[in-house]
TILO-737989 format. One record per residue: residue in one letter; x, y, z of N, C-alpha, C in turn. Coordinates in steps of 0.1 Angstrom, whole numbers, plus 5000, padded with zeros to 4 digits. Atoms other than C-alpha are relative to their C-alpha. Example, Ala and Ser with C-alpha at 12.3 -4.5 7.8 and 13.67 -1.06 7.14 Angstrom:
A500949885000512349555078500950125000S499149895000513749895071499250115008
END
This chain:
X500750104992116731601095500549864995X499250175009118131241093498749925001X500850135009115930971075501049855010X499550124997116430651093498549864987X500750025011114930391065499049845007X500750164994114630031086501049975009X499149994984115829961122500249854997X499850095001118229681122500749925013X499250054991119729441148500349864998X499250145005122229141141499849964984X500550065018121229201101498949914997X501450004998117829121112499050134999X501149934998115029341103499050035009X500650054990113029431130498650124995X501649925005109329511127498950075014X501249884985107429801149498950034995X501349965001104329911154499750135011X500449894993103330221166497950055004X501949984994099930261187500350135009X500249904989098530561205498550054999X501849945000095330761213500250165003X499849864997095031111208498550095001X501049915003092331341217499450114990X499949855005093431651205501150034987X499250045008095531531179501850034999X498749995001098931621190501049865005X498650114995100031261205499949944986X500350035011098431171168501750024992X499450005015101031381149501149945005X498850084995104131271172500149854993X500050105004103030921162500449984992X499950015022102730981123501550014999X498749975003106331111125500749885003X499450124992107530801144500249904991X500250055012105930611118500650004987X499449975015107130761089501050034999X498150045000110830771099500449864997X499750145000110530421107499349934988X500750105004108330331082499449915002X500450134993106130111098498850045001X501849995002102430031104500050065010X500149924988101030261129498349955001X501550044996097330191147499750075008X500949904986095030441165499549955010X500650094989093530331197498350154996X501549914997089630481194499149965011X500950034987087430501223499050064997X501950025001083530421221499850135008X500349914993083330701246500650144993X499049825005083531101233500350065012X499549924990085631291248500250154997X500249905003085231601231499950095007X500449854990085031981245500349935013X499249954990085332081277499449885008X500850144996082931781291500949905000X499050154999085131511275501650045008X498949964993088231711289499849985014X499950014988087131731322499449815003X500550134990085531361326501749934993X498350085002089231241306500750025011X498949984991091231351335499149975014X500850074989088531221363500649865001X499550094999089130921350501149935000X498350015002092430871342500950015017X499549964986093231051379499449835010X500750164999090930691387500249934997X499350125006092930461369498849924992X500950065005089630381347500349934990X500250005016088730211315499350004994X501549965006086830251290499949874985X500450115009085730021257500550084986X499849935014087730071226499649934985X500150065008087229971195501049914991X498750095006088929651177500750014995X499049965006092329671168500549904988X499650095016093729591131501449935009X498850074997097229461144500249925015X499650054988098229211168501650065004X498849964998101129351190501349905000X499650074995102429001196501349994983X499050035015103628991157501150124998X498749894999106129311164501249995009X498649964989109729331178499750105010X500149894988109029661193498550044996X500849945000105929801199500050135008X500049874992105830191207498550054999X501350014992103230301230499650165000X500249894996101730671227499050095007X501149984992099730851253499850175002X500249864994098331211261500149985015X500049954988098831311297499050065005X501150014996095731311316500150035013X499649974985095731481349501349945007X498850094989099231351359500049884993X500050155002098231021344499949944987X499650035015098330771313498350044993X501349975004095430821291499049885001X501050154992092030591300500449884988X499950105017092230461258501049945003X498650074995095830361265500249905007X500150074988095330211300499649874992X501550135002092529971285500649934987X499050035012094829901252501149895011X498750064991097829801275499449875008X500250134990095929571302499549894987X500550125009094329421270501449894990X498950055009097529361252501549965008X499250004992100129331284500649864997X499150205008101228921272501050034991X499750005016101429021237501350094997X498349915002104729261243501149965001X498450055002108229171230500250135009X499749864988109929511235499250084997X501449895002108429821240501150124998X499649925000108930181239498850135000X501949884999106530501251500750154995X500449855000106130851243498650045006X500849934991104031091261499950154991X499949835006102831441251499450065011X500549954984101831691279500050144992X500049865001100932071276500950065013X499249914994103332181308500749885005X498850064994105332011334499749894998X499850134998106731691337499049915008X501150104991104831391349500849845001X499050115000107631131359499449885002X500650204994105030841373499449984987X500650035009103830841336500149834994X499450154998106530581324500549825012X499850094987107030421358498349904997X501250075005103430321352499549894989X499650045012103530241321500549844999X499250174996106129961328499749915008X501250124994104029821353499049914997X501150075004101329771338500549934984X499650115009102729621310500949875000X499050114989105229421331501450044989X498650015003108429481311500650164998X499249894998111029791307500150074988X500050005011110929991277501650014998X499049985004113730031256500550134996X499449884999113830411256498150035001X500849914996111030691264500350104996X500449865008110131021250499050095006X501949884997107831321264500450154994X500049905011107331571238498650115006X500849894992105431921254499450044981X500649975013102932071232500850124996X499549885009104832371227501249964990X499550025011107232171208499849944988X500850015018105032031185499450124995X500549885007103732381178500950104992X498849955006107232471173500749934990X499650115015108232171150501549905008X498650064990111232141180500049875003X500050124997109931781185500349904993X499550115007111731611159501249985001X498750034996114931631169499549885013X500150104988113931471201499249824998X500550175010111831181176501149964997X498450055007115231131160500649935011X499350044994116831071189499249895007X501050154998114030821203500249904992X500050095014114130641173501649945002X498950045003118130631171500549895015X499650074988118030501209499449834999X500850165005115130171193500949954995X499550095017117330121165501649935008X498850034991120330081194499749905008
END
């Protein structure tokens, strides 16, 4: 596995932040790894709303399928103080996650560059990042969608490596 220690550009240090919201904790561990390649602060998105069991499953993808939001709780980091901020979201009926959504429209100014990952349990969901870049108004600087069967397999760190080696480019 290659160790990347601190992403550089023009012999400038550049400082990321990694935010995401995980339900079920698999866009969680993708994060942590993100984080701990790069070394960098990482920040959870929590939502005042449970979404637990089969309840919170089914009203998460109602809403989401609704483009809703919901009330999260205050965030330790400003994104405006990061070069890149990478954006992580579960896949929600087809769609970005509500926590996410409501993170993003709150923070949509505050973004230099960006960069998303996604986690999904089966097929592709291509309007995820198209989305994404809308609502944040700018383009990221690479994208990532990591399936759960490869976080159950460990297969999804090659594919972090290469996310990462595309930021640091």
């Amino acid at each position: 596995m290659v160790k990347f220690k601190t992403i550089k550009s023009n012999s400038n240090l550049m400082k990321c932040l990694v935010v995401f919201y995980s339900r079920t904790g698999n866009t969680k561990k993708v994060a942590e790894k993100i984080a701990e390649i790069l070394n960098c602060d990482i920040e959870e998105i929590v939502d005042i709303k449970n979404r637990s069991g089969i309840i919170g499953f089914l009203r998460s993808g109602y809403e989401a399928a609704r483009r809703k939001l919901t009330i999260i709780a205050k965030t330790k980091y400003n994104p405006s103080d990061y070069d890149v901020v990478i954006i992580g979201t579960p896949v929600w009926a087809g769609n970005i996650s509500v926590p996410i959504r409501t993170y993003i429209i709150m923070n949509r100014n505050k973004f230099n560059k960006l960069a998303f990952f996604c986690t999904m349990k089966m097929r592709s969901s291509p309007m995820i990042f198209k989305e994404m870049r809308e609502l944040c108004q700018k383009d990221p600087i690479s994208a990532l969608i990591i399936r759960t069967s490869e976080i159950n397999s460990g297969t999804y760190i090659k594919k972090v490596e290469e996310f990462i080696s595309k930021i640091k480019a």
